[in-house]
Biotite code that builds the C-alpha atoms (Angstrom):
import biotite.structure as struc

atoms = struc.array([
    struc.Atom([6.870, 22.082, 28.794], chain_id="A", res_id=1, res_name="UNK", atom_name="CA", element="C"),
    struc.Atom([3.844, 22.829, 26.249], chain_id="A", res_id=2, res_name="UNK", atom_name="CA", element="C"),
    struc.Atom([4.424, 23.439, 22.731], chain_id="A", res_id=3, res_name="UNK", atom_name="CA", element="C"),
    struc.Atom([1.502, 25.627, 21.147], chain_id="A", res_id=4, res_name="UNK", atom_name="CA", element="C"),
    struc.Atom([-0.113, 23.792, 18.998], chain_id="A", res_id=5, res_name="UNK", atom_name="CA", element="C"),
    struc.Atom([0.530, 26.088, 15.818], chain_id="A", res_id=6, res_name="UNK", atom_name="CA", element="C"),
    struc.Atom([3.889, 25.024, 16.024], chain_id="A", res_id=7, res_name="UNK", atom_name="CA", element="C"),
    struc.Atom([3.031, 21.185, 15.863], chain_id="A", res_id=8, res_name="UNK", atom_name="CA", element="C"),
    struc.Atom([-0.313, 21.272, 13.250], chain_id="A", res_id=9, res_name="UNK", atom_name="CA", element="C"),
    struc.Atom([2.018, 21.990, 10.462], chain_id="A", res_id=10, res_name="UNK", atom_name="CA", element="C"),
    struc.Atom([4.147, 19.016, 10.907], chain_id="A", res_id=11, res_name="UNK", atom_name="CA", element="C"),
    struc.Atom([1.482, 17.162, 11.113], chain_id="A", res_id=12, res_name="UNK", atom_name="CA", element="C"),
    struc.Atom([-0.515, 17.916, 8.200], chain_id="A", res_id=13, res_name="UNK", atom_name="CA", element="C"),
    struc.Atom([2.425, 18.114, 5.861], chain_id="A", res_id=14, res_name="UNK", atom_name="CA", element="C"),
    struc.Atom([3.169, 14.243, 7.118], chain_id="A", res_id=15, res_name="UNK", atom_name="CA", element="C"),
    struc.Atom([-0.138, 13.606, 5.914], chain_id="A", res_id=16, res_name="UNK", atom_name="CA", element="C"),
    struc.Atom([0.306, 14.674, 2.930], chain_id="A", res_id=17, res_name="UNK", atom_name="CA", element="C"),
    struc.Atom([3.413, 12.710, 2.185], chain_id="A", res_id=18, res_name="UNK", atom_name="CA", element="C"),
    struc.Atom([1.622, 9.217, 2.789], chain_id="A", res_id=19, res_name="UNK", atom_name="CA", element="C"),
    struc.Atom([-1.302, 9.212, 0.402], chain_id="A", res_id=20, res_name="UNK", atom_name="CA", element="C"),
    struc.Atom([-0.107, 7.312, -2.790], chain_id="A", res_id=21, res_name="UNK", atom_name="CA", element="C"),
    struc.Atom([-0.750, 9.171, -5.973], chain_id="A", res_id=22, res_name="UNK", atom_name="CA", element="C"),
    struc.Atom([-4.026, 7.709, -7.487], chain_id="A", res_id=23, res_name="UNK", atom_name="CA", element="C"),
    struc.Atom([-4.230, 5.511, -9.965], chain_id="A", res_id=24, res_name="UNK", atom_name="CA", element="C"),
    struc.Atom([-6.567, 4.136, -12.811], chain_id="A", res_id=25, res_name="UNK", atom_name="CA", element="C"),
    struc.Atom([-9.071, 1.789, -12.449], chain_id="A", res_id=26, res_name="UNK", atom_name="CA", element="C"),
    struc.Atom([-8.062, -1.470, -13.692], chain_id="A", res_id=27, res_name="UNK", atom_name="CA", element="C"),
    struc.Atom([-10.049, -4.429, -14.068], chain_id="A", res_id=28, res_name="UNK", atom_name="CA", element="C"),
    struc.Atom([-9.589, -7.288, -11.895], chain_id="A", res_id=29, res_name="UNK", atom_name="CA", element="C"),
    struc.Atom([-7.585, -9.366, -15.063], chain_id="A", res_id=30, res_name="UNK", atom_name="CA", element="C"),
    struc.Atom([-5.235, -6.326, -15.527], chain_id="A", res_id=31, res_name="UNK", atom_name="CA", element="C"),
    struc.Atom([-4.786, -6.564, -11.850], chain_id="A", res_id=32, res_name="UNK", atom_name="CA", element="C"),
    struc.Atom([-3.730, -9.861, -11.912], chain_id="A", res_id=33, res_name="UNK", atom_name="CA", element="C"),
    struc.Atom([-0.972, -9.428, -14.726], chain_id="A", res_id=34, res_name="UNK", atom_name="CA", element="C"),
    struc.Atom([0.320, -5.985, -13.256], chain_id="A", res_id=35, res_name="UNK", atom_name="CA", element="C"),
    struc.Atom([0.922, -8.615, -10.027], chain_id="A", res_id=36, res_name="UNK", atom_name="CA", element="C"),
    struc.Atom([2.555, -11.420, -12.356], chain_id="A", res_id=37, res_name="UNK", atom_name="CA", element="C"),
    struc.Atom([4.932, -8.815, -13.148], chain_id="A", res_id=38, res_name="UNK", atom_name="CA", element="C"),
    struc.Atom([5.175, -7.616, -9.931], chain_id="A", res_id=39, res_name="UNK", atom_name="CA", element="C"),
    struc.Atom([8.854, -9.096, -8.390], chain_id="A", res_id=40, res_name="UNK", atom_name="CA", element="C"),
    struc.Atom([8.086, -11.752, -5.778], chain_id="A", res_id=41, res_name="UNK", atom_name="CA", element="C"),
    struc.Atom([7.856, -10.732, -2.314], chain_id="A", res_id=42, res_name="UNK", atom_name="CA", element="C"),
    struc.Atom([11.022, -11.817, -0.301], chain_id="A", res_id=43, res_name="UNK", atom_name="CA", element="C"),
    struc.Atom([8.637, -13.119, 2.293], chain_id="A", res_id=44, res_name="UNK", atom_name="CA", element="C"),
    struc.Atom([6.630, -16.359, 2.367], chain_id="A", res_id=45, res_name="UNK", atom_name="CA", element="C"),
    struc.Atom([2.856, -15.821, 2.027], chain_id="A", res_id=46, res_name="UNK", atom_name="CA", element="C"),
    struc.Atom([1.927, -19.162, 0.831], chain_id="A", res_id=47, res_name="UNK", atom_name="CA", element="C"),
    struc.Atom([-0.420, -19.669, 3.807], chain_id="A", res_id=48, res_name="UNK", atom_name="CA", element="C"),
    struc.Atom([-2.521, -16.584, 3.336], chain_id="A", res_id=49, res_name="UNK", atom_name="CA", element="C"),
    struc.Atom([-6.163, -15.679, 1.064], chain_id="A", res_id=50, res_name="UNK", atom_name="CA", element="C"),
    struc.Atom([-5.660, -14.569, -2.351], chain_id="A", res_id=51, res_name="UNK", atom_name="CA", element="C"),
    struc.Atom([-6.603, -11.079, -1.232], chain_id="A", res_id=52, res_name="UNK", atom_name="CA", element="C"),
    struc.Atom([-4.263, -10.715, 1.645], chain_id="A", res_id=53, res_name="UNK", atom_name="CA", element="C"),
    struc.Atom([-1.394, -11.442, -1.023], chain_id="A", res_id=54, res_name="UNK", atom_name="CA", element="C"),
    struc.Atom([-2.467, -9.530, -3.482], chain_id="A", res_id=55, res_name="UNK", atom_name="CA", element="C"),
    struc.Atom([-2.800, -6.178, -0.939], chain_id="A", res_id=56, res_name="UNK", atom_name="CA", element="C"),
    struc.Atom([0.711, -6.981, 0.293], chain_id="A", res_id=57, res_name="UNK", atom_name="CA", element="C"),
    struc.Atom([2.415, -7.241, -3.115], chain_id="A", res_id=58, res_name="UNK", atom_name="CA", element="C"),
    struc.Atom([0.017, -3.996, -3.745], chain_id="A", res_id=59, res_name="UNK", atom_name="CA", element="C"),
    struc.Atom([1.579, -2.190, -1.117], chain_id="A", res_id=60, res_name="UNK", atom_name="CA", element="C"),
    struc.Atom([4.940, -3.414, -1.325], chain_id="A", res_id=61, res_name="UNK", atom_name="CA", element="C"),
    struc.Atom([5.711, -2.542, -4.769], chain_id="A", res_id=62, res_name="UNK", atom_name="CA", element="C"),
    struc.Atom([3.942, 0.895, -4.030], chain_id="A", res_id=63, res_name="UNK", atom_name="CA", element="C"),
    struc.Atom([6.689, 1.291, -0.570], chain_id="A", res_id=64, res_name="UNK", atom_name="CA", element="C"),
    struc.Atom([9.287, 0.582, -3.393], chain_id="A", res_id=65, res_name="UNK", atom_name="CA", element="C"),
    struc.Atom([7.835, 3.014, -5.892], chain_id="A", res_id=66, res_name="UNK", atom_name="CA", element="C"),
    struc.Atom([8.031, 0.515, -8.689], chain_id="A", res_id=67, res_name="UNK", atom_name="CA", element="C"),
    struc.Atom([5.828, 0.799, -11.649], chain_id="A", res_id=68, res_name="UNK", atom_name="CA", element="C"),
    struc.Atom([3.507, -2.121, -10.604], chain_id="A", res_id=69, res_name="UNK", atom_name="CA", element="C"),
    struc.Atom([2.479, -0.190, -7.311], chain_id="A", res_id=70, res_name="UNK", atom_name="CA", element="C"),
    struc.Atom([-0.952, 0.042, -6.735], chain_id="A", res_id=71, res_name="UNK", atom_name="CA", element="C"),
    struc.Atom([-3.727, 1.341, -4.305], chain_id="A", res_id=72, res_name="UNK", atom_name="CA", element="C"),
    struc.Atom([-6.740, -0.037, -5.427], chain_id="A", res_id=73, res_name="UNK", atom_name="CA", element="C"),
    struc.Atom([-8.745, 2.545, -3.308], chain_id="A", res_id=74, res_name="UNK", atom_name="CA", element="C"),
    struc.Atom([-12.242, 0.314, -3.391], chain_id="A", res_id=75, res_name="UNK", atom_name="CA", element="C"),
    struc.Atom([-11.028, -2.979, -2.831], chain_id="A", res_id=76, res_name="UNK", atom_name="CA", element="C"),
    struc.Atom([-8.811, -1.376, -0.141], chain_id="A", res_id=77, res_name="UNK", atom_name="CA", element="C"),
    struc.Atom([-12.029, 0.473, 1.423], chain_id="A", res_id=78, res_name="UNK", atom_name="CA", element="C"),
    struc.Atom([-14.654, -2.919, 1.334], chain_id="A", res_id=79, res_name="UNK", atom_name="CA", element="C"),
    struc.Atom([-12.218, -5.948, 1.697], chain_id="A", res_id=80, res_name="UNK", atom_name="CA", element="C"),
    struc.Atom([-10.377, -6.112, 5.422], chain_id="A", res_id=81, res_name="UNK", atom_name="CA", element="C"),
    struc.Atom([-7.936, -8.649, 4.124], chain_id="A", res_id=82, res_name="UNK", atom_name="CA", element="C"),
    struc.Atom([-6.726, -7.070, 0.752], chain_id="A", res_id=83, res_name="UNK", atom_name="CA", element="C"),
    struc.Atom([-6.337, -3.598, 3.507], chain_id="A", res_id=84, res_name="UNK", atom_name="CA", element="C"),
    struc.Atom([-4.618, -5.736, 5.549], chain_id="A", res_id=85, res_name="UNK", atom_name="CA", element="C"),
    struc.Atom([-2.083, -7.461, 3.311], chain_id="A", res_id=86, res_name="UNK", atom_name="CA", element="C"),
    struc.Atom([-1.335, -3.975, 1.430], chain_id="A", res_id=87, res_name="UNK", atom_name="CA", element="C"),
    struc.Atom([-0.747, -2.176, 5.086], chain_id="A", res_id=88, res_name="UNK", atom_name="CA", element="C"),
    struc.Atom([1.383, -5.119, 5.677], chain_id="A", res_id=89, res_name="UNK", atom_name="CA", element="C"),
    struc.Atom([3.329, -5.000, 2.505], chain_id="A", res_id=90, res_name="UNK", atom_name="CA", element="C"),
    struc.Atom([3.838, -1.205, 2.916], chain_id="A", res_id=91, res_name="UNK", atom_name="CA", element="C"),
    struc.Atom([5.271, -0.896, 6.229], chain_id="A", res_id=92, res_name="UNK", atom_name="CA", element="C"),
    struc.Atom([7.330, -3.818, 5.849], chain_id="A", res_id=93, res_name="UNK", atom_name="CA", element="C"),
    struc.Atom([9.035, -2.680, 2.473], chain_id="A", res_id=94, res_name="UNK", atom_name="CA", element="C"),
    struc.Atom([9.190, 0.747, 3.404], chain_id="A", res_id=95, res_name="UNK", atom_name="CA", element="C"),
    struc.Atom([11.750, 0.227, 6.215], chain_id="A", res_id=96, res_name="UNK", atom_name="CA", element="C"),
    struc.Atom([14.198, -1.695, 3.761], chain_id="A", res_id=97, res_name="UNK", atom_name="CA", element="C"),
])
């Protein structure tokens, strides 16, 4: 059976909508860092991973949580792969808990 489409769009754009993280300040890398420190510690091990794939996961994480040390940080998120990475990872991981 077919479902007209203007019956579906509307789910589908108000999903959208529900997903996009409320934007936040810049910050410099420093305050980054301390926001992080303060950040709780992620219940997984990430000891083997770059710096930037940590730092994207505890990002995202603590913004799945809704915690006052979530962040986006919307450029390093659009020009580093592994900070993307680590906060898509940190995300969808803590948003299913």
């Amino acid at each position: 059976m077919r479902r007209p489409a203007s019956l579906i769009l509307p789910f589908l754009l108000a999903s959208c909508t529900l997903l996009q993280p409320a934007p936040a300040a810049d910050e410099t890398p420093e305050q980054a860092t301390q926001r992080r420190a303060a950040a709780p510690r992620p219940e997984y091990n990430l000891a083997g991973y770059p710096p930037p794939v940590r730092d994207g996961y505890i990002d995202g994480c603590e913004m799945a949580r809704k915690s006052e040390f979530g962040r986006k940080d919307e450029k390093r998120f659009a020009a580093d792969a592994s900070y993307r990475m680590g906060w898509n990872d940190g995300f969808s991981i803590c948003s299913r808990k």
